[in-house]
C-alpha positions as CSV (number, residue, x, y, z in Angstrom):
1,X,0.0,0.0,0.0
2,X,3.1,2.6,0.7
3,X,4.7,1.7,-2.5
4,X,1.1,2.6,-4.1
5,X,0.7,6.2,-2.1
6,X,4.3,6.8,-3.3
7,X,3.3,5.7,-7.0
8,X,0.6,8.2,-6.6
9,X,2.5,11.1,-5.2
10,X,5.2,11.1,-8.2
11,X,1.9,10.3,-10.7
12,X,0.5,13.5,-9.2
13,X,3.7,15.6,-9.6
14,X,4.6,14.6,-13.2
15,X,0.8,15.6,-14.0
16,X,1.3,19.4,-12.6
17,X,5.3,19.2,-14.1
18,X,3.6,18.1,-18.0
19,X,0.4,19.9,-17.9
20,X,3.0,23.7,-16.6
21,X,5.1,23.3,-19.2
22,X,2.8,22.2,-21.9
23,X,0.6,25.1,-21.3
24,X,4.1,27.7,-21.0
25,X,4.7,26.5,-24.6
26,X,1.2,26.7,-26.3
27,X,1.3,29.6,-28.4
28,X,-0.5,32.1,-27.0
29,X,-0.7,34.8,-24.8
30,X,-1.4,33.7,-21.2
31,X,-1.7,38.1,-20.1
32,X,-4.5,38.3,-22.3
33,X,-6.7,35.2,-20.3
34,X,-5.7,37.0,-17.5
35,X,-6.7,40.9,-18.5
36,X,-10.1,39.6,-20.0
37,X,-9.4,37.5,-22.8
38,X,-8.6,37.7,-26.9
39,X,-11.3,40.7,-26.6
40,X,-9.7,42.9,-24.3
41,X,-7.8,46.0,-25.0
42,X,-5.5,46.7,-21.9
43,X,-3.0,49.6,-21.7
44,X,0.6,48.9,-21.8
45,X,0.8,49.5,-18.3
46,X,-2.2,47.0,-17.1
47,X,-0.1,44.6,-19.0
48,X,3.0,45.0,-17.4
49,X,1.0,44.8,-13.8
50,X,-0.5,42.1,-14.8
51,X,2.8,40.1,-15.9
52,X,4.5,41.3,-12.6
53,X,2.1,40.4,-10.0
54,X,1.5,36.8,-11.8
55,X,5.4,36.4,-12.1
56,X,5.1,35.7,-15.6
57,X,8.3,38.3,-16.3
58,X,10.7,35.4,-14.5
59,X,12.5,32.4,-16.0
60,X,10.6,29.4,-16.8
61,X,12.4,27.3,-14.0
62,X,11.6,29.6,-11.3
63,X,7.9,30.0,-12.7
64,X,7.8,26.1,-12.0
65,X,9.4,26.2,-8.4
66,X,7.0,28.5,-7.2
67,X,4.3,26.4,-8.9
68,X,5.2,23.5,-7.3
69,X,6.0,25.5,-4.4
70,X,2.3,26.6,-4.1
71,X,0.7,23.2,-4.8
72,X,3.0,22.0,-2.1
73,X,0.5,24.1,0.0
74,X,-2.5,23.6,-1.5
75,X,-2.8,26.7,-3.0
76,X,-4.3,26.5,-6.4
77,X,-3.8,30.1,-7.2
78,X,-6.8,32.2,-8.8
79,X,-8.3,31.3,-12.2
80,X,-7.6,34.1,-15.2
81,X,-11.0,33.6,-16.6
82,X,-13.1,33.3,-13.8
83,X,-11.0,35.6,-11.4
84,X,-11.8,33.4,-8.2
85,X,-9.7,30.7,-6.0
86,X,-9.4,27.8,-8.5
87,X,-9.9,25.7,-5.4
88,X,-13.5,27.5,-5.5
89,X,-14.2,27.0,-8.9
90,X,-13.3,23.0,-8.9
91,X,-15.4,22.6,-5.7
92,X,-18.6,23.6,-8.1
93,X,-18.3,21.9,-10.6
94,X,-16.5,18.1,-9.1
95,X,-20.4,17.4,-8.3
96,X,-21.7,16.8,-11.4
97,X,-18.6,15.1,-12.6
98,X,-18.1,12.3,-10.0
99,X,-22.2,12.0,-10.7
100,X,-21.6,11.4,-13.8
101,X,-18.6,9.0,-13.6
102,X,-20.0,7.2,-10.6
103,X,-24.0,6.7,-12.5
104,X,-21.9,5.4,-15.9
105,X,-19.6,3.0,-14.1
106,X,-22.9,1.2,-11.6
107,X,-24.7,0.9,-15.5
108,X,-21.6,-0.5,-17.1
109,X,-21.6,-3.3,-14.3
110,X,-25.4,-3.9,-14.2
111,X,-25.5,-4.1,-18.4
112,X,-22.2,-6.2,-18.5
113,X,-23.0,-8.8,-15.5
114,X,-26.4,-9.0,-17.0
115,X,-24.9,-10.1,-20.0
116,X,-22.2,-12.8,-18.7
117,X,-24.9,-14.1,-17.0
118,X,-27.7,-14.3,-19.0
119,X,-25.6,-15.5,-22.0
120,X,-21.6,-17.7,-20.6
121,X,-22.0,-21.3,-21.7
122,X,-25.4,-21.5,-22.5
123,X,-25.1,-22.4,-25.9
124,X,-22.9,-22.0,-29.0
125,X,-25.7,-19.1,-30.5
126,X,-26.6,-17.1,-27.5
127,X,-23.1,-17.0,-26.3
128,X,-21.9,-16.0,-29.3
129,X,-24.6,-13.3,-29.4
130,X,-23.7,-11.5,-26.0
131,X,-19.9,-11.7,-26.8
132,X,-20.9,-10.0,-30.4
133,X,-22.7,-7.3,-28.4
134,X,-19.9,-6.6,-26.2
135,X,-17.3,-6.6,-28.8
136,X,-19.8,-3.8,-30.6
137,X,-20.2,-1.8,-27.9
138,X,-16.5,-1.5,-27.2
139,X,-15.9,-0.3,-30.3
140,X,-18.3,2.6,-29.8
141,X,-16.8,5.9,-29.8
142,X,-18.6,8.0,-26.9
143,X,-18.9,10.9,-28.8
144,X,-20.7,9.6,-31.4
145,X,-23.0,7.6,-29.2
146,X,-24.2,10.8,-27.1
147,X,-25.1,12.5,-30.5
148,X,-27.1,9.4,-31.4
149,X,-28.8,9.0,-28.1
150,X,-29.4,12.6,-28.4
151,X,-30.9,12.3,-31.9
152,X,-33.6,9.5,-30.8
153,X,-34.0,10.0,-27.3
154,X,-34.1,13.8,-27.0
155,X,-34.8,15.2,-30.1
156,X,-37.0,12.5,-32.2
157,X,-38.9,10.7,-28.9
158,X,-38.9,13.4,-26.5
159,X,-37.7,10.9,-23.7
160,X,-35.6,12.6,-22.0
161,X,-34.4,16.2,-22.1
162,X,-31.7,17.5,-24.8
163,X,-30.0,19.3,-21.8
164,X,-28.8,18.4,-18.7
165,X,-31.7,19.8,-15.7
166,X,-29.5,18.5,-13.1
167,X,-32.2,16.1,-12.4
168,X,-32.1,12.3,-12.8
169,X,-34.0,12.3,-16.6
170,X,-31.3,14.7,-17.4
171,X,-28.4,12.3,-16.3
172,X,-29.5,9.3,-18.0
173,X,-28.5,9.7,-21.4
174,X,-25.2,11.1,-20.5
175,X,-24.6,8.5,-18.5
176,X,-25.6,5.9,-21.2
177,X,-23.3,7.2,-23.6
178,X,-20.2,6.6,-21.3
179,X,-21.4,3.3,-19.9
180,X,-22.5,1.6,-22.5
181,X,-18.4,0.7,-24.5
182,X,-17.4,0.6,-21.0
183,X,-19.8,-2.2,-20.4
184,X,-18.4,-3.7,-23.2
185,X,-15.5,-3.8,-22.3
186,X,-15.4,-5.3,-18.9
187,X,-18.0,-7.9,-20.5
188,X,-15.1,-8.9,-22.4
189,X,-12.6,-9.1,-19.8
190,X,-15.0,-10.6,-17.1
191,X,-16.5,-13.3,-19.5
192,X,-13.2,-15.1,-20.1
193,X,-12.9,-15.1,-16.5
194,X,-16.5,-16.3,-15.9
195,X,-15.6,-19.3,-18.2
196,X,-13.2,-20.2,-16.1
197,X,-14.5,-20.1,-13.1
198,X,-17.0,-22.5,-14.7
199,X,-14.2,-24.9,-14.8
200,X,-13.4,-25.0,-11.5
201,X,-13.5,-27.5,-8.6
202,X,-15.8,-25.5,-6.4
203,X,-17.9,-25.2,-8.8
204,X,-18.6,-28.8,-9.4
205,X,-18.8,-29.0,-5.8
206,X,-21.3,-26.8,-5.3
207,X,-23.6,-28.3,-8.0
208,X,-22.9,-31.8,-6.6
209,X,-25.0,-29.9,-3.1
210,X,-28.0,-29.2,-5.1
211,X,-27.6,-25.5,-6.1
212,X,-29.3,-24.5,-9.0
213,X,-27.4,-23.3,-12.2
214,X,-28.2,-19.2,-11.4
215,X,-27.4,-19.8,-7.9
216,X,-24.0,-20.9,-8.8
217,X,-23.4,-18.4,-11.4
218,X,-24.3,-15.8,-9.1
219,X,-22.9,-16.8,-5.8
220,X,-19.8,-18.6,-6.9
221,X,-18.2,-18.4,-10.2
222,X,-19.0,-14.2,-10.7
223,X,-17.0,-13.6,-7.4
224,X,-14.1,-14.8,-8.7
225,X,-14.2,-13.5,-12.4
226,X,-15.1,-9.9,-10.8
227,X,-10.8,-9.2,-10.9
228,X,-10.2,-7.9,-14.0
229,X,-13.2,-5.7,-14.1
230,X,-12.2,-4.1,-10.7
231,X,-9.1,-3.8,-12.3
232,X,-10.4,-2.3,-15.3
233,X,-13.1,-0.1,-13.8
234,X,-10.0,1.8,-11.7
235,X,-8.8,2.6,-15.5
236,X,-12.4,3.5,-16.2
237,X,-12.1,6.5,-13.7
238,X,-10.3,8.1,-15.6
239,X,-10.8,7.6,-18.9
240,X,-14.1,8.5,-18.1
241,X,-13.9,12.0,-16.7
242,X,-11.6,12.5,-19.9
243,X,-13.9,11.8,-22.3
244,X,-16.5,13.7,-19.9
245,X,-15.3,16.9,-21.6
246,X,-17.1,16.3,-25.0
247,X,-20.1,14.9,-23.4
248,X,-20.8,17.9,-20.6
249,X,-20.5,20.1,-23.6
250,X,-22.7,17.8,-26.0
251,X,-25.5,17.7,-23.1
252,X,-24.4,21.1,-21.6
253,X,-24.1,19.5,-18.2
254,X,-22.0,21.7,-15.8
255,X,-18.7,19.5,-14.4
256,X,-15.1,19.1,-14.6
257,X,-14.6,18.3,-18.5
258,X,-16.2,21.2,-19.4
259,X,-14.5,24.1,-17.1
260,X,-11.1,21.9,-18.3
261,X,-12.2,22.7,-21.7
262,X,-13.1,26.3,-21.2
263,X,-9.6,27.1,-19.3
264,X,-7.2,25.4,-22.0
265,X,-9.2,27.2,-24.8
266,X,-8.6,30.8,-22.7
267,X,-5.1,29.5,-21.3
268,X,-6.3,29.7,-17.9
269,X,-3.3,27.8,-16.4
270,X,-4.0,27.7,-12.9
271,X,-7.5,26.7,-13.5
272,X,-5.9,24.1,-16.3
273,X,-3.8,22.5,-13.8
274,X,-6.0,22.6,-10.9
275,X,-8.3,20.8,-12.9
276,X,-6.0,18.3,-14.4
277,X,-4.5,17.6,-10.6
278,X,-7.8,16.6,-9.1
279,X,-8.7,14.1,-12.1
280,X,-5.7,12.7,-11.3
281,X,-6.3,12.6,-7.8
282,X,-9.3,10.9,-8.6
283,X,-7.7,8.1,-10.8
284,X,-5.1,7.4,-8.3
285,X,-7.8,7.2,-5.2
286,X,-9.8,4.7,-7.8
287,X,-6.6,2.7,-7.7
288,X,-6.4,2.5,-3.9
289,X,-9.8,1.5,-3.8
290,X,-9.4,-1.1,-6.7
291,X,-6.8,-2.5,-4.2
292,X,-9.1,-2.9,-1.5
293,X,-11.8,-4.5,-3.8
294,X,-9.6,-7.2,-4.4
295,X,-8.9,-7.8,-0.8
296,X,-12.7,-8.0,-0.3
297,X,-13.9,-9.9,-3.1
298,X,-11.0,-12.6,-3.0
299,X,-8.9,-12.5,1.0
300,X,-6.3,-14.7,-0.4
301,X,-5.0,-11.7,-2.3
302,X,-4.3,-9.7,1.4
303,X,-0.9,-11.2,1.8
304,X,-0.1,-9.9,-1.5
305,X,-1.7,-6.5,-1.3
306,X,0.4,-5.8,2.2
């Protein structure tokens, strides 16, 4: 578990080291995010206050120690854009985000474990049928599936709303178009797993007692092809709240992927890196928790994980 936190702490730090100097060598003006934006007209002299109190008139390096510095203390700085503690700004918006992210991974689960289970080993057509389902969702980009969800659901059957009301009508297509590849993808991993498990020992032994094919499925042989999912789903965190930019801004949904977007198109730097930080914070506390998982759904692993 040390070696873990430690893995975390250096992911954390090359995240605020790449995302500082990426954004210093955009092209770009940075003085201009913070005097108002590509529409402002500031005098000379606003300019040159504004480059000296935001240190942007010292050498790159020592930019980046006092960056680091500041993070060091938790201090986010203020965003250019939005002229407020970054800090302030991140603590509006995570919300919606981790509602998002937490909603499409529960659906990914039900949809794929409803599928291993319904269709592992029960024979050669409607097996074949859930793993071609899997493999097409997978393939899915999310993008494209919230436009299409959008298209039927919103705009053609009136279903649900086009935009997100920050109700539960307005979270389910959003959260359908992230879970749905991701649900194909840990019905892939988890099915080979599942099969498996079929061929186990205890598995025999526990139809030899009576237990009746769903019971078994359930009970026994899903425990232990859970692994690579858990594993997968820590990914998942991630990758979600990535692609959680286009789909906030496809289904206007206020959240993390969408200020992200907002401060790299402005070269809002603090707010960028703030930003960028706390979804990796987020993918490195899924880790931990992956870790623990494992430890609960299979003890033998607890020796390992210590």
């Amino acid at each position: 578990m040390s070696e873990r936190l430690l893995s975390g702490v250096l992911v954390l730090l090359v995240s605020a080291t790449v995302t500082f100097f990426a954004l210093r060598l955009t092209p770009g003006d940075p003085v201009r995010a913070v005097l108002g934006g590509p529409t402002a007209a500031p005098t000379p002299e606003t300019i040159a206050m504004a480059i000296a109190e935001f240190g942007l008139d010292r050498p790159l390096y020592q930019q980046y120690l006092i960056h680091i510095g500041r993070l060091l203390q938790g201090n986010f700085g203020t965003s250019f854009s939005q002229h407020q503690p970054v800090i302030d700004v991140i603590a509006e918006q995570i919300g919606p985000t981790l509602t998002l992210t937490a909603s499409a991974i529960v659906v990914a689960w039900i949809l794929s474990i409803a599928s291993i289970l319904a269709t592992t080993r029960r024979n050669r057509i409607v097996s074949g049928i859930g793993s071609a389902v899997e493999t097409v969702l997978a393939s899915l980009p999310q993008f494209w599936l919230a436009l299409v969800l959008l298209a039927v659901f919103a705009f053609g059957l009136r279903w649900f709303p086009a935009q997100s009301n920050g109700g539960i009508s307005g979270l389910v297509l959003p959260s359908l178009a992230l879970a749905l590849p991701l649900a194909g993808f840990l019905g892939q991993v988890t099915r080979e797993s599942f099969e498996l498990s079929l061929d186990q020992p205890f598995i025999l032994s526990a139809r030899t007692r009576g237990l009746g094919d769903w019971s078994v499925r359930w009970r026994h042989a899903l425990r232990h092809a859970m692994l690579p999912g858990i594993s997968l789903s820590a990914w998942a965190v991630g990758s979600l709240i990535g692609n959680a930019v286009l789909i906030e801004i496809i289904f206007s949904r206020q959240g993390l992927g969408r200020t992200l977007y907002q401060a790299v198109t402005v070269q809002d730097m603090p707010l960028t890196i703030g930003v960028t930080l706390v979804v990796t914070l987020i993918y490195v506390v899924a880790s931990l928790i992956a870790d623990i998982l494992f430890v609960v759904v299979d003890p033998r692993l607890k020796g390992k994980a210590t």
